[in-house]
Structures are given as structure tokens and as C-alpha cells.
N, CA, C and O atoms as a CHARMM CRD file, in Angstrom:
* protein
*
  372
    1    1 UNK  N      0.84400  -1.17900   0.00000 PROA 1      0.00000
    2    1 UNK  CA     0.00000   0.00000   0.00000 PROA 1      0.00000
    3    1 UNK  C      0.89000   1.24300   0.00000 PROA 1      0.00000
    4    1 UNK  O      1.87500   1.44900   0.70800 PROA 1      0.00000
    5    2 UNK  N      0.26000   2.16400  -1.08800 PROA 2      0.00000
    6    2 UNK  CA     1.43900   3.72200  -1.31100 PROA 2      0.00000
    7    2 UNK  C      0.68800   4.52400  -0.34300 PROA 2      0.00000
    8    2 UNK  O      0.35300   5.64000  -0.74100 PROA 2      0.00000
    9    3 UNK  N      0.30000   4.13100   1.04400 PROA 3      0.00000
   10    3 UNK  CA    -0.28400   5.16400   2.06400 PROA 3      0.00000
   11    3 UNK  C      0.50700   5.76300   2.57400 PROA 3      0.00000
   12    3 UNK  O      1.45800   5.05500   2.90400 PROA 3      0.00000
   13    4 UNK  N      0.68400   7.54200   3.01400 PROA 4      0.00000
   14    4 UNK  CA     1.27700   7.85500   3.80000 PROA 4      0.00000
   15    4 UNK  C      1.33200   7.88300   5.09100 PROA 4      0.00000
   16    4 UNK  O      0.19300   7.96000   5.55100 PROA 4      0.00000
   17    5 UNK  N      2.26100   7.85000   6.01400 PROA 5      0.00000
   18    5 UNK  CA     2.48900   7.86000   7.27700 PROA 5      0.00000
   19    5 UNK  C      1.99600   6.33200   7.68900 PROA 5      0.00000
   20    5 UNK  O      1.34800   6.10400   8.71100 PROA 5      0.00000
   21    6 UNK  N      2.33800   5.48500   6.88900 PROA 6      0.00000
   22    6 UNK  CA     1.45700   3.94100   7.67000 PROA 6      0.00000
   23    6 UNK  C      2.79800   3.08400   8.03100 PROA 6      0.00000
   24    6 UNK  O      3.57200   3.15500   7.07600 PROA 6      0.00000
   25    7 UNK  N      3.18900   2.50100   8.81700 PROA 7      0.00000
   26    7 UNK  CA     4.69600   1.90600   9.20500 PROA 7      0.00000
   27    7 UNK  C      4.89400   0.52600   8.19800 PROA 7      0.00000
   28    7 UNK  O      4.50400  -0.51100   8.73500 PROA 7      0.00000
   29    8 UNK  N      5.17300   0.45000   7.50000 PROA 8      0.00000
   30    8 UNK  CA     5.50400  -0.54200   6.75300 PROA 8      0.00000
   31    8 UNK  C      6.02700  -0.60000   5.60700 PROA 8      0.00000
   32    8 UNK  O      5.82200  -1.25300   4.58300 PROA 8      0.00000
   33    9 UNK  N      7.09100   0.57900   6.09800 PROA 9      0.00000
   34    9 UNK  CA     8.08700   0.72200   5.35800 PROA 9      0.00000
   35    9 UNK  C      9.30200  -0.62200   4.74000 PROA 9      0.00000
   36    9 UNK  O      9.58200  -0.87400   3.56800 PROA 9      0.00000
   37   10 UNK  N      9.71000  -1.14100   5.71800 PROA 10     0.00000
   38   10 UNK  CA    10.35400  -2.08100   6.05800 PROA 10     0.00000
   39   10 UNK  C      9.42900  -3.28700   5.08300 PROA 10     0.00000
   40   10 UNK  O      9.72700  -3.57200   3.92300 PROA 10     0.00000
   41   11 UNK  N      8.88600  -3.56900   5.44300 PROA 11     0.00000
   42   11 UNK  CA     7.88000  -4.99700   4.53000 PROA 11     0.00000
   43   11 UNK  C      7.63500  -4.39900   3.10500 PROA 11     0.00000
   44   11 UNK  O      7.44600  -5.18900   2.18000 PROA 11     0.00000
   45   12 UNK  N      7.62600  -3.04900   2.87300 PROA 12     0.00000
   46   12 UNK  CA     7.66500  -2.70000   1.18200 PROA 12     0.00000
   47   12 UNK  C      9.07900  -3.04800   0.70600 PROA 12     0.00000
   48   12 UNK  O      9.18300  -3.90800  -0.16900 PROA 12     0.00000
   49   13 UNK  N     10.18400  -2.45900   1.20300 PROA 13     0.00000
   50   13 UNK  CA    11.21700  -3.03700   0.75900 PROA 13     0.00000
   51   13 UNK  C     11.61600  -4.24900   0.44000 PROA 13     0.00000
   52   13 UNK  O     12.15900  -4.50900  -0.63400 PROA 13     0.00000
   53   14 UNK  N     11.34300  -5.21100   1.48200 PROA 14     0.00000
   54   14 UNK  CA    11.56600  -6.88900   1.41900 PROA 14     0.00000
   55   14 UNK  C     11.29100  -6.93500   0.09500 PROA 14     0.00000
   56   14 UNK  O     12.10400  -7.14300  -0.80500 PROA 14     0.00000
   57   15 UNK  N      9.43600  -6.61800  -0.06600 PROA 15     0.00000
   58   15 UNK  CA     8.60300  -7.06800  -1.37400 PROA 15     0.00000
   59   15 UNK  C      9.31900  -6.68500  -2.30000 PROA 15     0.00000
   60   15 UNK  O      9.54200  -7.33300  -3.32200 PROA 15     0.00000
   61   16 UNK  N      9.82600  -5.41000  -1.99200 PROA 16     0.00000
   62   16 UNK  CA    10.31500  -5.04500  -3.57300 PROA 16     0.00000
   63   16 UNK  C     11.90600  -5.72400  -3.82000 PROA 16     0.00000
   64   16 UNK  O     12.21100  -5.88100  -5.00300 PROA 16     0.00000
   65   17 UNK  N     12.75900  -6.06400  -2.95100 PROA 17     0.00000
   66   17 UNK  CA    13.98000  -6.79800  -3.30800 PROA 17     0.00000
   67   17 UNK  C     13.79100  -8.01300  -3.27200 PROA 17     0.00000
   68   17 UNK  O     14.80100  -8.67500  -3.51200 PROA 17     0.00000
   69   18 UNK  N     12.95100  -8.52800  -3.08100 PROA 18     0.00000
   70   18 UNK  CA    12.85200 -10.12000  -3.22400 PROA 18     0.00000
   71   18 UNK  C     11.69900 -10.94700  -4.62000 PROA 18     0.00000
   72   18 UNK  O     11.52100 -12.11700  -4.95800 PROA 18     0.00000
   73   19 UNK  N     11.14100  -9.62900  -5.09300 PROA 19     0.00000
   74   19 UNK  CA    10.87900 -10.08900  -6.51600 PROA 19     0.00000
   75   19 UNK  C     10.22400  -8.70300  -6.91000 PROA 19     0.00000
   76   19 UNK  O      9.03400  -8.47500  -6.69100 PROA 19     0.00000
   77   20 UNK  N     11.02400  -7.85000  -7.46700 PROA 20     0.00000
   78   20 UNK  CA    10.50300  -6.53100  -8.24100 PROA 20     0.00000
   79   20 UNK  C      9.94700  -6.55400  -9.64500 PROA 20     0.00000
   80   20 UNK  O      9.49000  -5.60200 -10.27800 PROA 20     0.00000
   81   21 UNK  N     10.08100  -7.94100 -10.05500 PROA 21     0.00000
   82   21 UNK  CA     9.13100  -8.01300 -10.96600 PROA 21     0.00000
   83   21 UNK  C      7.57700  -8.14400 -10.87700 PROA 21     0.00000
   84   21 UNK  O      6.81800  -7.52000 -11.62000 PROA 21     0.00000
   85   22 UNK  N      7.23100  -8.88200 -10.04900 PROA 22     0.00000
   86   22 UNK  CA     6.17800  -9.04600  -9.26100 PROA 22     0.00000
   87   22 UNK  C      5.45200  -8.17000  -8.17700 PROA 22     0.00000
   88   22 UNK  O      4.58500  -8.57600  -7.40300 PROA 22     0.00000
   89   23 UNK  N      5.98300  -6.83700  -8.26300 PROA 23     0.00000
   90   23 UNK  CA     5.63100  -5.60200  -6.65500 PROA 23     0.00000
   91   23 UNK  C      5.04000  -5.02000  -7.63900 PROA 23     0.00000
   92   23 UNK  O      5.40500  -4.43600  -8.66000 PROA 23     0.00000
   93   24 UNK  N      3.60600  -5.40600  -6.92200 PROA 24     0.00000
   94   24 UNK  CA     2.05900  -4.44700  -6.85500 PROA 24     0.00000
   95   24 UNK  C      1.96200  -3.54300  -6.18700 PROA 24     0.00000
   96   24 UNK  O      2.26400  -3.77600  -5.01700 PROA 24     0.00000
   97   25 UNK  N      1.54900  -2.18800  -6.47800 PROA 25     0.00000
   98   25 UNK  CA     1.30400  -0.95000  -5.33900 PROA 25     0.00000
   99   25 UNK  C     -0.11800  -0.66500  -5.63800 PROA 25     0.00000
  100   25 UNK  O     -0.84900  -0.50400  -6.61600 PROA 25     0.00000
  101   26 UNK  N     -0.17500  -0.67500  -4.27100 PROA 26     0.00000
  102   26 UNK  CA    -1.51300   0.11300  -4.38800 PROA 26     0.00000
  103   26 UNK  C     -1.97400   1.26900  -3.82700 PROA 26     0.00000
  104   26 UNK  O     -1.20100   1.52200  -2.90300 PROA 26     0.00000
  105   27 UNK  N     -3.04500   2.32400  -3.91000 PROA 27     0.00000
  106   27 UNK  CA    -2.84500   3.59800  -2.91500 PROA 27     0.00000
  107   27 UNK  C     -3.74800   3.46600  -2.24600 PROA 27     0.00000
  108   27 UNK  O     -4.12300   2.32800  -1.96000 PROA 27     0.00000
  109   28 UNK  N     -4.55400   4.85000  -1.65900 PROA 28     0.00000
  110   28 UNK  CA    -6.14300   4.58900  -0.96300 PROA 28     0.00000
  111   28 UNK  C     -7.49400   4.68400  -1.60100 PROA 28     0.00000
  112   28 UNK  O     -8.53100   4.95100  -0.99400 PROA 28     0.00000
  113   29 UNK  N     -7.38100   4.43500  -2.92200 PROA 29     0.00000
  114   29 UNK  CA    -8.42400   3.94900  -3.86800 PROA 29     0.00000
  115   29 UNK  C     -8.27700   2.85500  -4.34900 PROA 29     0.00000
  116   29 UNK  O     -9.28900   2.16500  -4.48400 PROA 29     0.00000
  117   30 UNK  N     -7.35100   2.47600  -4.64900 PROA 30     0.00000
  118   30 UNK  CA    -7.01100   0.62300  -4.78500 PROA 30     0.00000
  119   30 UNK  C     -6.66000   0.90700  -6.17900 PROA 30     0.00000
  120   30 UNK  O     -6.55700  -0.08100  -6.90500 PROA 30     0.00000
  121   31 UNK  N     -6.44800   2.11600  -6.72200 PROA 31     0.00000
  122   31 UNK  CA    -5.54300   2.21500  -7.98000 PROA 31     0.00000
  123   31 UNK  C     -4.10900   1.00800  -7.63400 PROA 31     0.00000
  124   31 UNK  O     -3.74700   0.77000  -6.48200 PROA 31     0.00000
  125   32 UNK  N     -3.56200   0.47300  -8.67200 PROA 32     0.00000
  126   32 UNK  CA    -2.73800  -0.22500  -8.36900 PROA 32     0.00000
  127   32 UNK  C     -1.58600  -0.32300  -9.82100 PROA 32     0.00000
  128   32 UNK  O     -2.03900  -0.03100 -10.92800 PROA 32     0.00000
  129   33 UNK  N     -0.39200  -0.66900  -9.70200 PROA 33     0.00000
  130   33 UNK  CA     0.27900  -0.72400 -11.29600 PROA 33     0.00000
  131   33 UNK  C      1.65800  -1.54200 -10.58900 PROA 33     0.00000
  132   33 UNK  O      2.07100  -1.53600  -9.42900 PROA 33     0.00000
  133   34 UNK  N      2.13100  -2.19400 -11.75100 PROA 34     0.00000
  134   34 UNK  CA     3.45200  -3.18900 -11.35700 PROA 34     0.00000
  135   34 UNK  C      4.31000  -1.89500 -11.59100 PROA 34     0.00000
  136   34 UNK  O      3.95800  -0.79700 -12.02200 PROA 34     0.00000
  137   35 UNK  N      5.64700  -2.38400 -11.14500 PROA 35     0.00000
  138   35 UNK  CA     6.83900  -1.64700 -11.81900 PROA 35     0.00000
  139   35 UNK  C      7.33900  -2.43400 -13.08500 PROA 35     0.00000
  140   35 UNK  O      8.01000  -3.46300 -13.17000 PROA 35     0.00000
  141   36 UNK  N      6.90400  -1.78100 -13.84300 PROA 36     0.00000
  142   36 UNK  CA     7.29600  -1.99300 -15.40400 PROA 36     0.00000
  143   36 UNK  C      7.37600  -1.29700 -16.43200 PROA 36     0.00000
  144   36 UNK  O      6.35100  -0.62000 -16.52300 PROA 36     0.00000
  145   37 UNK  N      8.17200  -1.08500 -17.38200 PROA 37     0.00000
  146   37 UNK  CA     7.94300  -0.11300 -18.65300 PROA 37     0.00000
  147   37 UNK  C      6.87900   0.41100 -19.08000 PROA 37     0.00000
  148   37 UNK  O      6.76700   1.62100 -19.27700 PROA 37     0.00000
  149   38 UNK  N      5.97400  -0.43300 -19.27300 PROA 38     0.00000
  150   38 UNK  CA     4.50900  -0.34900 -19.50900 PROA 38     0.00000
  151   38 UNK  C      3.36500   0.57200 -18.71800 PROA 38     0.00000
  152   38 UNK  O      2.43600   1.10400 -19.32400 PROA 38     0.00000
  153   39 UNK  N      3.53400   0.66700 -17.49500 PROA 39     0.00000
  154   39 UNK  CA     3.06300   1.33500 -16.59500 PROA 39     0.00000
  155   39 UNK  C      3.37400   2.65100 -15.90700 PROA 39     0.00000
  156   39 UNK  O      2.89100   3.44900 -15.10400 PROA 39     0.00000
  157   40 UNK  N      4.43600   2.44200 -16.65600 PROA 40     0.00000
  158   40 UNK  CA     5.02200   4.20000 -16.56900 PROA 40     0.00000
  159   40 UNK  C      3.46500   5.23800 -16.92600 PROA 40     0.00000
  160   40 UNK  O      3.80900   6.40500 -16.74100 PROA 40     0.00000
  161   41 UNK  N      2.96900   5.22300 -17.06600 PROA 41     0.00000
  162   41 UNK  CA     1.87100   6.15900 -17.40800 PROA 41     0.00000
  163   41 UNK  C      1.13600   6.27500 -16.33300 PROA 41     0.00000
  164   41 UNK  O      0.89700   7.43100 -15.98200 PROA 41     0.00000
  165   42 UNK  N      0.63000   5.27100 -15.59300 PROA 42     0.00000
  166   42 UNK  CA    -0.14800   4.65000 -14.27100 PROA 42     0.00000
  167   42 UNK  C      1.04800   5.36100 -13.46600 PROA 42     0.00000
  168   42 UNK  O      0.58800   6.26700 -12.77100 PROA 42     0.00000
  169   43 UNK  N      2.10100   5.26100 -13.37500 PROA 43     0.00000
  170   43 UNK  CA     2.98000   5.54100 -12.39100 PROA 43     0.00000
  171   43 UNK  C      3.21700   7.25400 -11.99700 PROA 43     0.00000
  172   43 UNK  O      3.10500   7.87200 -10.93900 PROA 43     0.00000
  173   44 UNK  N      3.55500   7.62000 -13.24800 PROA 44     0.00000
  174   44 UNK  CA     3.44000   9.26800 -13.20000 PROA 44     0.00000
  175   44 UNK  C      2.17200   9.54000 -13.00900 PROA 44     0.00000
  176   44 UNK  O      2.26000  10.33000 -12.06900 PROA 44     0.00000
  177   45 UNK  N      0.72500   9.41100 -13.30900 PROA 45     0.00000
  178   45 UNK  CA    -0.38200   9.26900 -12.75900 PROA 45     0.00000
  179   45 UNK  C     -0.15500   9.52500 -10.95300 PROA 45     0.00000
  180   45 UNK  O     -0.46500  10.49700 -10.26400 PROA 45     0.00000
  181   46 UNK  N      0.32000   8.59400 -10.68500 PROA 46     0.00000
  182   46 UNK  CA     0.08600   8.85100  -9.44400 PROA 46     0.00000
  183   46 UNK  C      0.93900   9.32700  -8.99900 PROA 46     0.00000
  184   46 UNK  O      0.78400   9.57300  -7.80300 PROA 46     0.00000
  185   47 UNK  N      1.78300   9.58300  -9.37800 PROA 47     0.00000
  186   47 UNK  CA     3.16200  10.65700  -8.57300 PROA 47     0.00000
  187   47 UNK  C      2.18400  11.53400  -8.83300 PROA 47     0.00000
  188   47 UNK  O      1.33100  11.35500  -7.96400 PROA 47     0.00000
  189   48 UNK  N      1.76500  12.60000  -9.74600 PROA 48     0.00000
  190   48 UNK  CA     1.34500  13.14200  -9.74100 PROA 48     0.00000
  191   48 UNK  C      0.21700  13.65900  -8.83400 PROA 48     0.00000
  192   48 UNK  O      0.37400  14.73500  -8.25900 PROA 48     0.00000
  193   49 UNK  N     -0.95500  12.91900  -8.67200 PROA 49     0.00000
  194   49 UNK  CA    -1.89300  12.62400  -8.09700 PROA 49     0.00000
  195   49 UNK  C     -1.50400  12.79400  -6.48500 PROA 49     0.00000
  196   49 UNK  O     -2.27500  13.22600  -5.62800 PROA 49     0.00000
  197   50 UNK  N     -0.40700  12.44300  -6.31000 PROA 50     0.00000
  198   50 UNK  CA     0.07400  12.57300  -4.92600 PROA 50     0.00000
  199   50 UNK  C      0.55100  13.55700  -4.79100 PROA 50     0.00000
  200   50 UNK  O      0.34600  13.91400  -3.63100 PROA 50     0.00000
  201   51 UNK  N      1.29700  14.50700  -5.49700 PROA 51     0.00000
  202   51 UNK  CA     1.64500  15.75200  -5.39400 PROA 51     0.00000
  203   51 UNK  C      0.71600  16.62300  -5.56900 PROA 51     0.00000
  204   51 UNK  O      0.89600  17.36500  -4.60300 PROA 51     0.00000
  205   52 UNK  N     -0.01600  16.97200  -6.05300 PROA 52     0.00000
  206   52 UNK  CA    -1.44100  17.36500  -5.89200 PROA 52     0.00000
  207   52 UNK  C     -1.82300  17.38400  -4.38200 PROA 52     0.00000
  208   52 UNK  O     -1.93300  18.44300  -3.76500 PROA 52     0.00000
  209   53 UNK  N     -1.98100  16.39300  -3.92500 PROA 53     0.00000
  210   53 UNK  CA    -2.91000  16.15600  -2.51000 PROA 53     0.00000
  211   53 UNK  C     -1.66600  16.90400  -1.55900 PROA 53     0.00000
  212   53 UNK  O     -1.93700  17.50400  -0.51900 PROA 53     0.00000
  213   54 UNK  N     -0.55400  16.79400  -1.98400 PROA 54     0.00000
  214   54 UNK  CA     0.34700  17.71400  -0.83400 PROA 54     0.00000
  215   54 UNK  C      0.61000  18.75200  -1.08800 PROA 54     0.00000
  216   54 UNK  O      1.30300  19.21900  -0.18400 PROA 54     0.00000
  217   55 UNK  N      0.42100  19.51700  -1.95300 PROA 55     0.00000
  218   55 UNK  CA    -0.07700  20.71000  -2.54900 PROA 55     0.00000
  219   55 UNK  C     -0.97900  21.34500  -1.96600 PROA 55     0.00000
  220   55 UNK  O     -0.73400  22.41700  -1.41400 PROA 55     0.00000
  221   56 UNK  N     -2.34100  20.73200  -1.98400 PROA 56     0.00000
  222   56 UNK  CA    -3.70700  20.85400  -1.18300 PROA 56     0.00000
  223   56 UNK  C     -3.54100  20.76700   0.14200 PROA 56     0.00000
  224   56 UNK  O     -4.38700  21.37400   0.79800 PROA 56     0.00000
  225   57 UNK  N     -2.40900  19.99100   0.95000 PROA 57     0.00000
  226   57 UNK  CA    -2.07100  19.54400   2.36800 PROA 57     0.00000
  227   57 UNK  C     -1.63200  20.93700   2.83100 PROA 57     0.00000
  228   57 UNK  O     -2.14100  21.58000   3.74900 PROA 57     0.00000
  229   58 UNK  N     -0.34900  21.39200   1.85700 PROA 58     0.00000
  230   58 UNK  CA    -0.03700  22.27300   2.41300 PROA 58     0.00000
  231   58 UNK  C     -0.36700  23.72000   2.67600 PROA 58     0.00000
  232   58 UNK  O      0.18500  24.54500   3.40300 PROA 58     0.00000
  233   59 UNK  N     -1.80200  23.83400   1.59700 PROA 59     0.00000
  234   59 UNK  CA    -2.21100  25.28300   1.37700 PROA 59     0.00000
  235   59 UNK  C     -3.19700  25.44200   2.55700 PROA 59     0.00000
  236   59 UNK  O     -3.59000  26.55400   2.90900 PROA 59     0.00000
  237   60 UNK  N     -3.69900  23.94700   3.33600 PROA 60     0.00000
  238   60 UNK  CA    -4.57200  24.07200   4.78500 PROA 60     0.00000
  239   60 UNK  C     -4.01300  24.32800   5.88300 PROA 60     0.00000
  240   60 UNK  O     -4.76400  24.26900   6.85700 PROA 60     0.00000
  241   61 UNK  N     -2.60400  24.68100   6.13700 PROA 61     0.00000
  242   61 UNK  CA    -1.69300  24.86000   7.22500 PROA 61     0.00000
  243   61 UNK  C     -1.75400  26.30300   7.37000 PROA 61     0.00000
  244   61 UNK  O     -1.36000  27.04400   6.46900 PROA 61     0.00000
  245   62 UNK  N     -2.37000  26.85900   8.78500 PROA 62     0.00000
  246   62 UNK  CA    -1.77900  27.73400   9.41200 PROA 62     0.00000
  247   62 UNK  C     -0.46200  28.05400   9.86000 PROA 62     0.00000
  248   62 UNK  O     -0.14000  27.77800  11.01600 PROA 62     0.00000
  249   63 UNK  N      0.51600  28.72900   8.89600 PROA 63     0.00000
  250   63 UNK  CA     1.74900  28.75000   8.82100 PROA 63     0.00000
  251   63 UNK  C      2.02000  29.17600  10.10000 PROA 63     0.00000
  252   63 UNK  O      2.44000  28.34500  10.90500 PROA 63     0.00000
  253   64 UNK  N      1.81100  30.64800  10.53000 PROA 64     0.00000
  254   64 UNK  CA     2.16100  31.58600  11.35700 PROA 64     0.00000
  255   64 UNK  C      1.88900  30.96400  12.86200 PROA 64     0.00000
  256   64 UNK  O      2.67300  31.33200  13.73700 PROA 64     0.00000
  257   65 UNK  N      0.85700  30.06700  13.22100 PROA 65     0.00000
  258   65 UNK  CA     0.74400  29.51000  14.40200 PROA 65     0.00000
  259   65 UNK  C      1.96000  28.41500  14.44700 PROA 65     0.00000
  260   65 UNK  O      2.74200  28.32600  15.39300 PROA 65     0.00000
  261   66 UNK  N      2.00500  27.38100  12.97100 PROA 66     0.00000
  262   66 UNK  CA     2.76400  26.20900  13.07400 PROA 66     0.00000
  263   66 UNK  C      4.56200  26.74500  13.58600 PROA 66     0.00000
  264   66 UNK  O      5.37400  26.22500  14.35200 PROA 66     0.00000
  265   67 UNK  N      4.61800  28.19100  12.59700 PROA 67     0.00000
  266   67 UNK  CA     5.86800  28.65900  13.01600 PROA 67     0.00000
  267   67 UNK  C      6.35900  28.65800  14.74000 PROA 67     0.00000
  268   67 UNK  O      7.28100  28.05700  15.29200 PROA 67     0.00000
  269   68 UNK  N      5.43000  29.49800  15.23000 PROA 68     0.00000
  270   68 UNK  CA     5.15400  29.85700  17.18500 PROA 68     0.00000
  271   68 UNK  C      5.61700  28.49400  17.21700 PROA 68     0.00000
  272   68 UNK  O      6.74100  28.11600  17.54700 PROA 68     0.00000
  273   69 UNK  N      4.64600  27.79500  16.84200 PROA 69     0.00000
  274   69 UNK  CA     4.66800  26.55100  17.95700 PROA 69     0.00000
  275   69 UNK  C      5.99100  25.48200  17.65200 PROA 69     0.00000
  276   69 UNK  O      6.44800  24.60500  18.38500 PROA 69     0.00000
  277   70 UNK  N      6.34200  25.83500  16.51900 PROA 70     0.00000
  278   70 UNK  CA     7.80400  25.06800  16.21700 PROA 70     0.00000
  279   70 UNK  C      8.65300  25.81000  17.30900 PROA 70     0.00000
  280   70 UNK  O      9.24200  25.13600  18.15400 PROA 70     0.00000
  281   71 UNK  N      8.74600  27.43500  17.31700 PROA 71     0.00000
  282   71 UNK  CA     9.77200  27.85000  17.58600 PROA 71     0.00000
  283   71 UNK  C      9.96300  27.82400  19.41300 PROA 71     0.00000
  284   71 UNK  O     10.98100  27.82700  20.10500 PROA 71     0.00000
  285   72 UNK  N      8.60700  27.79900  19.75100 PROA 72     0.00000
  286   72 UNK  CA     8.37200  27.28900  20.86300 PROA 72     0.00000
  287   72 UNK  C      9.17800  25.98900  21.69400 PROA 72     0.00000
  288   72 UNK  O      9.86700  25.93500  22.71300 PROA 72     0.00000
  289   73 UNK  N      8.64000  24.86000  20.55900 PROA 73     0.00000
  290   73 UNK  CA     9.37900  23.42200  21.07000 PROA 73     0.00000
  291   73 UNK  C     10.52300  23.79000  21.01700 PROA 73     0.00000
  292   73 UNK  O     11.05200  23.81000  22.12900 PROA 73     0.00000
  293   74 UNK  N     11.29700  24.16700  20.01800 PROA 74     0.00000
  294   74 UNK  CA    12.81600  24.35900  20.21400 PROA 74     0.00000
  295   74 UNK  C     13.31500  24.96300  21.21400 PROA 74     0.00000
  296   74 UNK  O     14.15800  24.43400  21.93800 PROA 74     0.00000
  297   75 UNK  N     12.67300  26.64500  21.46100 PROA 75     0.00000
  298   75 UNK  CA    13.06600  27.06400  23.02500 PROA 75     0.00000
  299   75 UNK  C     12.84400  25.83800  24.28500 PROA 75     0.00000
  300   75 UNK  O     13.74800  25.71500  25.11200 PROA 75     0.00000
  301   76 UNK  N     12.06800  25.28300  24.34600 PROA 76     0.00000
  302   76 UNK  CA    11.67500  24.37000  24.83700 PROA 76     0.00000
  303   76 UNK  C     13.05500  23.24100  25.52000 PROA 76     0.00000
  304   76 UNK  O     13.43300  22.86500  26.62900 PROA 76     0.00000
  305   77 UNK  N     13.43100  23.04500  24.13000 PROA 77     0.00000
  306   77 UNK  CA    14.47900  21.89400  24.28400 PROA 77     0.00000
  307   77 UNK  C     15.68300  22.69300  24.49600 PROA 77     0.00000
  308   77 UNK  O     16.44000  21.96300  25.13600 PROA 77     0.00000
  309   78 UNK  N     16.08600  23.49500  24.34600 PROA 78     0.00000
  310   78 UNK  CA    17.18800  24.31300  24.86400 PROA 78     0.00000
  311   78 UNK  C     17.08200  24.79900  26.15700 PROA 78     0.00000
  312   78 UNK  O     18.08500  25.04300  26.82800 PROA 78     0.00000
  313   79 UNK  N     16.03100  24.94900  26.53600 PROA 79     0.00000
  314   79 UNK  CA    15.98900  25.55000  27.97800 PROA 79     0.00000
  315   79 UNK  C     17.02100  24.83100  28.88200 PROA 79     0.00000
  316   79 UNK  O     18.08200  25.22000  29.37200 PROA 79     0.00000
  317   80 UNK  N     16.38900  23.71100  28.93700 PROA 80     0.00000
  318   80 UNK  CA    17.24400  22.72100  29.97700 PROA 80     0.00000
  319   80 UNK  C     18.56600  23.08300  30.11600 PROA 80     0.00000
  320   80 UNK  O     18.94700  23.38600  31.24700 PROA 80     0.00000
  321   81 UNK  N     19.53600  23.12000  28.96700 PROA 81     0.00000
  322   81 UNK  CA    20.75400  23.06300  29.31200 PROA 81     0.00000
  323   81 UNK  C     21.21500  23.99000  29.36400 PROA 81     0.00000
  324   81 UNK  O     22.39300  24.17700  29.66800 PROA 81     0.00000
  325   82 UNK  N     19.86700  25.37200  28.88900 PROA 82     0.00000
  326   82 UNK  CA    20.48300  26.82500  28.86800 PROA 82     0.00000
  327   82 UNK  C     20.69900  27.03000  30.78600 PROA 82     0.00000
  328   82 UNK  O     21.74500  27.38500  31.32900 PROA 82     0.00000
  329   83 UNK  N     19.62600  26.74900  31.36300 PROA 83     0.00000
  330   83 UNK  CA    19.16300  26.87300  32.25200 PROA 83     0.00000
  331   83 UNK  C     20.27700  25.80100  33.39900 PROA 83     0.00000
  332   83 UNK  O     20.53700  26.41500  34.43400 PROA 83     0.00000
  333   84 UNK  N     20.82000  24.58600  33.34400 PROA 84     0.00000
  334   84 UNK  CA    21.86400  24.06600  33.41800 PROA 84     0.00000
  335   84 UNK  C     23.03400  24.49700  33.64900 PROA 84     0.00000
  336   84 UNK  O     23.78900  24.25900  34.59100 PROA 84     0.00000
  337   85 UNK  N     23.19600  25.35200  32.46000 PROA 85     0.00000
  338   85 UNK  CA    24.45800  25.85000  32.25000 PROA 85     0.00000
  339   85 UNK  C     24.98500  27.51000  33.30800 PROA 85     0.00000
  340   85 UNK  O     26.06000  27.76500  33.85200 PROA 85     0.00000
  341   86 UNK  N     23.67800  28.33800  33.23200 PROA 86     0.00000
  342   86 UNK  CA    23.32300  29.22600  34.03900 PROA 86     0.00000
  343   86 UNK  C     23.37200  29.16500  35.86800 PROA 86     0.00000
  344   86 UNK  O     23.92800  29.83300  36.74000 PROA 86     0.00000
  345   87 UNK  N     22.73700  28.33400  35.84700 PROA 87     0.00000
  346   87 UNK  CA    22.00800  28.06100  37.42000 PROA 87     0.00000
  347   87 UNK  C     23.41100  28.48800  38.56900 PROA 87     0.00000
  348   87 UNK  O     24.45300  28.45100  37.91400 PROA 87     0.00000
  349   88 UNK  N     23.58600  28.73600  39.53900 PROA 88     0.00000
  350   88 UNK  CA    24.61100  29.20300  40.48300 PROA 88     0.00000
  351   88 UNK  C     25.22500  27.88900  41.54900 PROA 88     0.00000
  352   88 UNK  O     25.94200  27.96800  42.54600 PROA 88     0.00000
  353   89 UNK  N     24.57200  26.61600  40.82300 PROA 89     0.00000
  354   89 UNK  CA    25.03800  25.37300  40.97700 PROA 89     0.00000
  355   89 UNK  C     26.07600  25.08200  40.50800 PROA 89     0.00000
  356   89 UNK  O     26.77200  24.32400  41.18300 PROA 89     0.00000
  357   90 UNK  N     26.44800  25.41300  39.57400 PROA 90     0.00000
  358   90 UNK  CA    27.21500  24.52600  38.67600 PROA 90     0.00000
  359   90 UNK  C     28.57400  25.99400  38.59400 PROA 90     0.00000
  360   90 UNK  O     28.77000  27.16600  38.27200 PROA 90     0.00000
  361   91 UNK  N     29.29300  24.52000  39.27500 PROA 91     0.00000
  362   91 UNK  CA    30.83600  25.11900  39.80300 PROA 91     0.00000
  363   91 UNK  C     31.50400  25.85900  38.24900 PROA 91     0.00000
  364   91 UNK  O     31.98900  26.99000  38.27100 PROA 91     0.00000
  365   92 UNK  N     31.43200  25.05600  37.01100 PROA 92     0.00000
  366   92 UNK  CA    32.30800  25.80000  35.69100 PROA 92     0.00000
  367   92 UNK  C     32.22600  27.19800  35.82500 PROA 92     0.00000
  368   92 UNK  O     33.10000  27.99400  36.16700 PROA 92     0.00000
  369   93 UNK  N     30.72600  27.43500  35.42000 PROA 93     0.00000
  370   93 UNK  CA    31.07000  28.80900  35.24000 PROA 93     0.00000
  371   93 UNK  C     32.22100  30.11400  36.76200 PROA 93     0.00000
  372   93 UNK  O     32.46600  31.29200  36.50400 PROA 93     0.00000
């Protein structure tokens, strides 16, 4: 299955190195195409088709909040050792 975010990453690979002549994909309509010369058409089809939908993914994102809240977590994770490093504990400084 060409789903995103689904864990089975690992078991697509196997399939596909252990007989790539034979690896069926399928997406979340059950469109499906081998890897073969032939299907190159089916294939860009859905590259396509998928770029599209993340296109559309990304034009629904509230940038300006997602920014805050990124920049947030990061202060976040720095604190500790800013705060660590600071404190009147700690003999280095």
C-alpha cells in the first residue's frame, strides 16, 4: 500500500527486493500498477496525483501559528541546558 504515514516501510522493501518483478502498489483507492515499462503512465499518474494532494495539504496549514509553535518546542528543548548551564550550581562557570 502507497499510504502515507502507515509503518511498513520495512515490509515494502523486502517485497520489492525479493521479486521486483512481481511488486504491486496500491494507494487509498485501490488504484494499483506493477513496476514496469509499460506502466510508466499509471505511475506518473500517481506521482502526480500525490503531489497534488500535498499541494492541497499544504495550502490548509496555518503557517504563522505552526511557526510559534515550532519555535516554541525548540526554546523548549534548549531551555534545559540553557538553564543548566546558568544556574549558580554549577561550579564551571
Amino acid at each position: 500500500m502507497l499510504v502515507p504515514n502507515v509503518p511498513f516501510r520495512r515490509m515494502r522493501a523486502v517485497a520489492l527486493a525479493l521479486s521486483p518483478r512481481a511488486f504491486i502498489a496500491f494507494n487509498e483507492q485501490l488504484h494499483h500498477f506493477m513496476l514496469r515499462p509499460a506502466q510508466l503512465p499509471t505511475i506518473l499518474r500517481h506521482l502526480l496525483w500525490r503531489a497534488k494532494n500535498t499541494v492541497r495539504w499544504l495550502g490548509t496549514r496555518d503557517w504563522p501559528r505552526l511557526y510559534d509553535y515550532s519555535a516554541a518546542t525548540f526554546a523548549g528543548w534548549l531551555r534545559p541546558g540553557v538553564a543548566q548551564a546558568v544556574s549558580p550550581a554549577n561550579p564551571r562557570i
